[in-house]
C-alpha positions as CSV (number, residue, x, y, z in Angstrom):
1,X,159.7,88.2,45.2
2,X,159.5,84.5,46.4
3,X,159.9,84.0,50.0
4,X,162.3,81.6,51.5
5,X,161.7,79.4,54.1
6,X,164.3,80.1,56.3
7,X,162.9,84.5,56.0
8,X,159.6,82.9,57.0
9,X,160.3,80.8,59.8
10,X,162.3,84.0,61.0
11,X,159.1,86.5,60.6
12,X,157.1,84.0,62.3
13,X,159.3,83.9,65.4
14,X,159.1,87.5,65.6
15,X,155.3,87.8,65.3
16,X,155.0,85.0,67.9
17,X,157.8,86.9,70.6
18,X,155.5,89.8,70.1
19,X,152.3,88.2,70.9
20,X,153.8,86.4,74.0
21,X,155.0,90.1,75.5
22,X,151.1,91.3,74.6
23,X,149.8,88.2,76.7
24,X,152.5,88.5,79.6
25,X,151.2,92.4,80.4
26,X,147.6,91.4,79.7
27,X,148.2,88.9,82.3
28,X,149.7,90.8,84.7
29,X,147.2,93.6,84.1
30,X,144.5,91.6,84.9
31,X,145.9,89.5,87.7
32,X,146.5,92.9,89.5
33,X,145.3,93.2,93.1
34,X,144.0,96.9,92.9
35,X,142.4,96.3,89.8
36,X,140.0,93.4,91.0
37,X,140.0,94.7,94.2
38,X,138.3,98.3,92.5
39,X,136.7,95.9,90.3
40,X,134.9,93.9,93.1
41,X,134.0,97.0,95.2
42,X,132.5,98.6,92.4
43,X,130.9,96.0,90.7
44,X,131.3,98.1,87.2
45,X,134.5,97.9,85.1
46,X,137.6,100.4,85.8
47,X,137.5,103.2,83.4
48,X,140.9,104.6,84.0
49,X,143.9,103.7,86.7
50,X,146.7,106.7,86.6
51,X,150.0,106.4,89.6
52,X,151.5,109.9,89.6
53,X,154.6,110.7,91.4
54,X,153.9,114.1,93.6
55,X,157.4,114.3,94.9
56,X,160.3,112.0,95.6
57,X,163.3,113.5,98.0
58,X,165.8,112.0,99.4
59,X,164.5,113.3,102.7
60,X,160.8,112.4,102.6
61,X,159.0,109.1,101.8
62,X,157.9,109.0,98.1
63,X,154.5,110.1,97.4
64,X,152.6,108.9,94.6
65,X,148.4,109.5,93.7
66,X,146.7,106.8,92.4
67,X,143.8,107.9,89.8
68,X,140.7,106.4,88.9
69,X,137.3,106.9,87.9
70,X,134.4,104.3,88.0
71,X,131.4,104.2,86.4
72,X,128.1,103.5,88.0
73,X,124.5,103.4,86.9
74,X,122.2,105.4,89.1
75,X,118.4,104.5,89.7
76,X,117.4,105.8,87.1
77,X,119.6,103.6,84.9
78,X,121.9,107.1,83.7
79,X,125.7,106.4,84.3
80,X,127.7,108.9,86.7
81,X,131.7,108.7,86.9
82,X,132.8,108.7,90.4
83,X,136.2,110.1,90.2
84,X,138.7,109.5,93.2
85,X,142.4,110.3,94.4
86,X,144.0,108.2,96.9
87,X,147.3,110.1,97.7
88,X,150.0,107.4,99.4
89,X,153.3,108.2,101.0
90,X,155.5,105.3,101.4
91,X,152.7,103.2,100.9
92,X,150.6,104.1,103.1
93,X,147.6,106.3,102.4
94,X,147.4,109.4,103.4
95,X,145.0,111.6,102.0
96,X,141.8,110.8,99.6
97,X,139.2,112.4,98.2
98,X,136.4,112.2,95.5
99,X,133.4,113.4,93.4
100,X,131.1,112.1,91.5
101,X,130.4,113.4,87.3
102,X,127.9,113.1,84.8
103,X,130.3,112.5,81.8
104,X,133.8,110.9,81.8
105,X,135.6,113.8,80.2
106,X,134.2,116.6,83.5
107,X,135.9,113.4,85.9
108,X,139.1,113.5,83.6
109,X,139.3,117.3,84.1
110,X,138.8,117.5,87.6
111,X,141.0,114.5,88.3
112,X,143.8,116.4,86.5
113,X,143.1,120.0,88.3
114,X,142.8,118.5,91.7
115,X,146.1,116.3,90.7
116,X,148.0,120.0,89.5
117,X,146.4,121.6,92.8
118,X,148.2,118.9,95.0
119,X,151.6,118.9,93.4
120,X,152.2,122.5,94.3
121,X,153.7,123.9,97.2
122,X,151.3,123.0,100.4
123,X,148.6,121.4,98.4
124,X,148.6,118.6,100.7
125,X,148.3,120.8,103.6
126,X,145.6,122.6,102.3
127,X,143.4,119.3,101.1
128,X,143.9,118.2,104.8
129,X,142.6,121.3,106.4
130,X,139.7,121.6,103.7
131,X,138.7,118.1,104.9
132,X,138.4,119.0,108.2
133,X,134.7,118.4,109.9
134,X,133.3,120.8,112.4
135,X,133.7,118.4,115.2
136,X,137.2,119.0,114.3
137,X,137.3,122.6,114.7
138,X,135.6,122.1,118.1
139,X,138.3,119.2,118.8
140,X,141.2,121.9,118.1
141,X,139.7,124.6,119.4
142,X,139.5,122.3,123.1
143,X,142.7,121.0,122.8
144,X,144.4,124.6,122.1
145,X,142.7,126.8,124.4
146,X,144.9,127.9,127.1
147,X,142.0,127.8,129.5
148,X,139.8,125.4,131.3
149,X,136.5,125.0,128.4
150,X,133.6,125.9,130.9
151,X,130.0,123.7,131.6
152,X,128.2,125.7,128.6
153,X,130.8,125.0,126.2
154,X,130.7,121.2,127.0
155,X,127.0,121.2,126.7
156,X,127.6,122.9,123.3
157,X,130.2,119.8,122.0
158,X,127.6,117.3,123.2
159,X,124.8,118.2,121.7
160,X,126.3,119.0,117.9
161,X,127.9,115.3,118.2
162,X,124.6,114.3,118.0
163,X,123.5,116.3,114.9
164,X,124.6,115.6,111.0
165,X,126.0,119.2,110.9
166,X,129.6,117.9,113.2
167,X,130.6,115.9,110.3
168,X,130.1,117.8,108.0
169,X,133.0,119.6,106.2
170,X,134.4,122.9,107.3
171,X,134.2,124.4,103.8
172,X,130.7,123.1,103.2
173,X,129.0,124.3,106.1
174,X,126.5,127.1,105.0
175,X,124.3,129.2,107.2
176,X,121.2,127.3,105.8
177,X,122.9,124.1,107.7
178,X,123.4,126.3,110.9
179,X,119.9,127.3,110.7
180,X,118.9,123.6,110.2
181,X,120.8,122.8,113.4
182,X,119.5,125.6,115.7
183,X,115.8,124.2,114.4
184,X,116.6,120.5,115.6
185,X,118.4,122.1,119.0
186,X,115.4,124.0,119.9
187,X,113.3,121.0,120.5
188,X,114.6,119.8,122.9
189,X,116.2,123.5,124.0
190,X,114.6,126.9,124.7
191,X,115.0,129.3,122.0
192,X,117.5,131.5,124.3
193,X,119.3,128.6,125.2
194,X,119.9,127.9,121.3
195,X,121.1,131.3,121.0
196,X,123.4,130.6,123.7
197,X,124.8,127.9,121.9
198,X,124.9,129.4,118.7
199,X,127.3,132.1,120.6
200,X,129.6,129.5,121.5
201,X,129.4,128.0,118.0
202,X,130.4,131.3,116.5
203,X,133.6,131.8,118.9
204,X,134.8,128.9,117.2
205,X,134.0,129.7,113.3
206,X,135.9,133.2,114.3
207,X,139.3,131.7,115.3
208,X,138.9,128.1,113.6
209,X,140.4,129.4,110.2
210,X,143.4,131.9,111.3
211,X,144.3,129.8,114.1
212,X,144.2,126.1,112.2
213,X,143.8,126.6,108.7
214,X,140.3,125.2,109.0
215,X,137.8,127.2,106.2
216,X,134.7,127.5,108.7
217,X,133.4,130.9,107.4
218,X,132.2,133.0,110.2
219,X,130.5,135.0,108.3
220,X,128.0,132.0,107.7
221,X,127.3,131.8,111.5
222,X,126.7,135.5,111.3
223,X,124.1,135.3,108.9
224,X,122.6,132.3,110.4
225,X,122.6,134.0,113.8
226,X,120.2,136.5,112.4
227,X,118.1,134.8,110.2
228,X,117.1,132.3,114.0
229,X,116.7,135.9,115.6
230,X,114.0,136.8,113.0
231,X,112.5,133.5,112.5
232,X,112.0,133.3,116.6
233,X,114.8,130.0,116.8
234,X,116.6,132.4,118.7
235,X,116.1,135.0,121.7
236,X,117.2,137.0,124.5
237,X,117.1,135.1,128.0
238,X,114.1,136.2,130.1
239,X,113.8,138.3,132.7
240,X,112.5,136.7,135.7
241,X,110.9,138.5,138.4
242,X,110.3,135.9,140.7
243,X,111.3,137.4,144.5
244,X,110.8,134.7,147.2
245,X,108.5,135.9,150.3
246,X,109.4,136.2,153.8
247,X,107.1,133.6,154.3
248,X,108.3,131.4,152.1
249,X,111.5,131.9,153.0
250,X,110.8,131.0,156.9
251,X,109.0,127.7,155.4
252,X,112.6,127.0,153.8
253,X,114.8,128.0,156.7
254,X,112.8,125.7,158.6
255,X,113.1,122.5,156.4
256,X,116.1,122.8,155.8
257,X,117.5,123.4,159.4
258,X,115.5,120.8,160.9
259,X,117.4,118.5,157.9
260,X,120.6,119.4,159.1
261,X,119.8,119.1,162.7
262,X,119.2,115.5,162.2
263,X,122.2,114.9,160.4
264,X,120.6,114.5,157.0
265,X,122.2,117.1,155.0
266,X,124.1,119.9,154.3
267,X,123.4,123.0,156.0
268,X,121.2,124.7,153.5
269,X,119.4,126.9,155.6
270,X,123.3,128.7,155.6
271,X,123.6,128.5,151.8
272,X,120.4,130.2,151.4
273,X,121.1,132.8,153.9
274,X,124.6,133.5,152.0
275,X,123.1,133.1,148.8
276,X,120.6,136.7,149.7
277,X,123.6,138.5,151.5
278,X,126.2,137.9,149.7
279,X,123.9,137.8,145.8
280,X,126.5,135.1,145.0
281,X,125.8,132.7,142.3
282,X,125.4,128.8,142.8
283,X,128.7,127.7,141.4
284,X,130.5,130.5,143.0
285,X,129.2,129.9,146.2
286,X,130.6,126.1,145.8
287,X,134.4,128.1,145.2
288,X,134.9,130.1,147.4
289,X,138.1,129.4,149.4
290,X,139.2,130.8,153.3
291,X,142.2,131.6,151.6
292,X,140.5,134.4,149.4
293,X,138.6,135.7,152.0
294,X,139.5,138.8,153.8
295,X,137.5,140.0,156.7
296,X,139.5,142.7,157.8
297,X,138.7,144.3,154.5
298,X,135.2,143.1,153.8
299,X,135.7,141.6,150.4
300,X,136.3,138.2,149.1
301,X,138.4,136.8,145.6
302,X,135.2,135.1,143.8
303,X,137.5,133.2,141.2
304,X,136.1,132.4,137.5
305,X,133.0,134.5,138.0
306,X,130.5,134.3,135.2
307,X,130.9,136.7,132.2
308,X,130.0,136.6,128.7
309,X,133.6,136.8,127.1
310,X,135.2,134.6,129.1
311,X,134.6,132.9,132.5
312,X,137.8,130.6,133.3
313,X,140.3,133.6,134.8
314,X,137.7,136.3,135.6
315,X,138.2,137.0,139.4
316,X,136.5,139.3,140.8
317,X,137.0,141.4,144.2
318,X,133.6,141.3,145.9
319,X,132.0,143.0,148.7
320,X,131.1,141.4,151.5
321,X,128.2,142.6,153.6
322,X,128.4,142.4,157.5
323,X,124.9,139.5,157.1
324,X,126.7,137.2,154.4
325,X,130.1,137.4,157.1
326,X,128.0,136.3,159.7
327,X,126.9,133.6,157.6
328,X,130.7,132.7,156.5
329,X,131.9,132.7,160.3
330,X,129.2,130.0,161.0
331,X,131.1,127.5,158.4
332,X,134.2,128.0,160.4
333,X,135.7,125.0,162.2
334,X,135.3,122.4,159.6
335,X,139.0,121.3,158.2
336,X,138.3,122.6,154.3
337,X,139.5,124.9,152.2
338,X,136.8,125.7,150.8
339,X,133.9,127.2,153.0
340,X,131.0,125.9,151.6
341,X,132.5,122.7,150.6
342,X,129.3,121.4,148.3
343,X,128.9,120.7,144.8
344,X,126.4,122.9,143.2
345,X,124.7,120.1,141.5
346,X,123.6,118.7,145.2
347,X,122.7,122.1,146.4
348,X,120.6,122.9,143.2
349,X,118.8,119.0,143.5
350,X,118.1,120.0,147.5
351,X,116.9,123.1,147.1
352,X,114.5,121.9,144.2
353,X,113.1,119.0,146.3
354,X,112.2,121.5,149.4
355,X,110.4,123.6,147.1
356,X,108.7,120.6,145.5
357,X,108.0,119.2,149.3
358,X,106.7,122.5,150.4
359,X,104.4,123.5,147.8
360,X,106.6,126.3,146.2
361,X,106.0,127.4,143.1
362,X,108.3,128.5,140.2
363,X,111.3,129.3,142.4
364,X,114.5,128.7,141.6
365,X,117.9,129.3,143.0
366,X,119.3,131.8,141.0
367,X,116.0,133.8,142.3
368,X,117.7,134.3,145.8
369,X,120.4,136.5,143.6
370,X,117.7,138.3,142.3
371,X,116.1,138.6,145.8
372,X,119.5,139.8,147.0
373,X,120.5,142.6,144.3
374,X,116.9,143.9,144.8
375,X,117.2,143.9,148.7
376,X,120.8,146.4,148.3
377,X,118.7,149.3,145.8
378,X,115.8,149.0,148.4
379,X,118.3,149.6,151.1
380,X,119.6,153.1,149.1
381,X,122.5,151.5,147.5
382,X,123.4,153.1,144.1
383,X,124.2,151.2,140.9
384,X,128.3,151.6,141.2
385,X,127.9,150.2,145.4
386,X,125.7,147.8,144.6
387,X,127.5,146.5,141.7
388,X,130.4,146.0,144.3
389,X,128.7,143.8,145.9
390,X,127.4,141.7,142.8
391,X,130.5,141.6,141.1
392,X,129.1,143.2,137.8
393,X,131.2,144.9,135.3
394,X,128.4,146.4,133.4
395,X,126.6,148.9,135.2
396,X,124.0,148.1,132.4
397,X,123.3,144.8,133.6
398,X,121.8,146.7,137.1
399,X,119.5,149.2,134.6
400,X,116.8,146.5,135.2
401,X,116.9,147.6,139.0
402,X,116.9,151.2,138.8
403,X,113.0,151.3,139.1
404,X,113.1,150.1,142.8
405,X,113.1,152.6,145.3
406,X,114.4,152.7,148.9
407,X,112.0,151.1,151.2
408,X,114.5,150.2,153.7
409,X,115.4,146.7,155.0
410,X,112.8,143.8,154.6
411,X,115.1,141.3,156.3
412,X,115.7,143.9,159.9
413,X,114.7,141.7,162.7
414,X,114.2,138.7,160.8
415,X,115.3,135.6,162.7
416,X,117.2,133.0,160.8
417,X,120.0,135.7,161.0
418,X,120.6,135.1,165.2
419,X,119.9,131.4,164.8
420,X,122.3,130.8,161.9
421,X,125.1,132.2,164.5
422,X,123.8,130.1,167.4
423,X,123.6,126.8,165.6
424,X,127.3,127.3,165.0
């Protein structure tokens, strides 16, 4: 059938309206920011660019996830599909995540789980939580606990900020990872110093998942705190023996009372003294307040005493022998609440540099509780009285002494006892 011109011109017109369209959303495909933008980043050509629409409400912002897998050659000159969803909510981006594939259809396939998996009720909450690192945990678990966080927890933050293992994801965290951790730790840590920390770490893993939504498994750290116990990363804190002589003691008293006489420090000599009588810890010693103290009793409130559960709340009704009252009746007359108004980190450097000055070896501060415990069993004291003294809950925790027998008082007649009450 013969074609007129006019049926001609007409199809051409069509053809050449359809051609124009196919340019106009080539063009605009092309001259689309996200596009070159992916393209530039990438360097390799976009395989596939999906917007889906997880929920619109009149009440919330609309939120869309934008699709995409790229396609990237590896070293080896393979190609891997690195497929990535960038969930936005009115814009502005709120959630992302990715993985990389070895073939385009496994990328696809996950793209489209994950996409299913985030539509439904909470996905987004869950995404967020299973992105969280363990710094995170430890950030939450600060921020929420009702309590002051003590020293040995802080220590604990510090030092995993500075290993790959705080951002690393909650869900990814194994108990090969903790292990790797409490290996890097212990060189610069003693191993029952690592197992300290690993304690603390634990705490966290236990409530981080009930209490946040955070999947730390704390049944990794379980495993990993056995595995550092048998491969010696890990271990029980020594038992030191060391007991200070009477002689080394005077050499002490001396020092540090001629100090004070010249108005060059602290009295020490007193917080030695107390530090025997009263078998009060270093910290403690730096708390206690007039206002806890009653004499007419005996006893004194030693606020947040050490305890393995929990430290920050644990106060404690001591005993308080007639020698360390004595002591604590010297410190009277200064305006302070406190009445041994000292920070324990200048009491722990003083008492280091006398040692170090006087030729005394491996003795430590803490020793003088040691000294002081050991002093109330060799008086006759039983477990339960001289527990009331120490502060400690455990009468296990005194088995250690229960091989010393009563030799009576080493310190009847010494000295620095009348001289601490005349210096007053």
């Amino acid at each position: 059938m013969a074609v007129s011109p006019v049926h001609h011109r007409r199809h051409g017109q069509t053809r050449g309206f359809a051609n124009q369209c196919f340019r106009g959303v080539v063009r605009v495909l092309v001259h689309s920011p996200f596009v070159w933008i992916c393209r530039y980043e990438s360097r390799f050509p976009m395989i596939d660019v999906q917007p889906i629409v997880l929920r619109t409400t009149k009440s919330q912002a609309r939120t869309t996830s934008l699709r995409t897998i790229i396609e990237r050659k590896r070293a080896d000159g393979t190609p891997s599909f690195r497929a990535q969803i960038v969930i936005k909510e009115g814009g502005r981006a709120i959630h992302q995540e990715s993985r990389s594939f070895d073939r385009h259809t496994t990328a696809a396939a996950w793209m489209k789980r994950r996409e299913k998996e985030l539509r439904a009720p909470g996905g987004l909450k869950v995404a967020k939580s299973n992105a969280a690192t363990l710094s995170d945990a430890f950030t939450a678990y600060v921020e929420d606990h009702k309590r002051k966080i003590g020293k040995t927890k802080a220590q604990v933050l510090r030092s995993i900020g500075g290993h790959d293992i705080a951002t690393m994801r909650c869900d990814e965290i194994k108990s090969d990872d903790i292990v790797a951790w409490a290996r890097w730790l212990l060189t610069e840590r003693g191993a029952s110093t690592v197992g300290n920390y690993l304690s603390h770490l634990s705490a966290v893993a236990v409530v981080a998942e009930p209490a946040w939504g955070m999947p730390l498994d704390h049944k990794e750290f379980r495993k990993a705190r056995a595995v550092t116990l048998r491969l010696g990363l890990t271990a029980k804190s020594n038992k030191r023996d060391r007991r200070p002589t009477l002689a080394e003691l005077d050499r002490l008293m001396t020092h540090f009372h001629e100090t004070w006489m010249r108005g060059r420090s602290m009295p020490m000599h007193r917080v030695v003294a107390f530090a025997i009588f009263s078998t009060r810890r270093q910290d403690e010693i730096c708390r206690i307040a007039w206002a806890d103290y009653e004499p007419d009793h005996q006893r004194v409130l030693v606020r947040d005493m050490k305890h393995p559960g929990e430290k920050i709340g644990n106060d404690v009704w001591c005993e308080v022998p007639p020698r360390a009252a004595h002591v604590m009746e010297a410190q009277r007359g200064a305006e302070e609440a406190r009445i041994f108004p000292y920070t324990a980190d200048a009491i722990s450097a003083a008492f280091s540099r006398a040692c170090k000055l006087l030729g005394i070896e491996d003795l430590r501060f803490h020793d003088l509780r040691h000294e002081g415990v050991s002093c109330l069993f060799e008086q006759g004291r039983t477990v339960p009285l001289a527990a009331s003294v120490s502060g400690h809950r455990s009468w296990g925790s005194l088995q250690r002494y229960s091989h010393i027998r009563k030799t009576g008082d080493r310190f009847d007649g010494w000295p620095w006892i009348d001289r601490i009450g005349r210096d007053a």
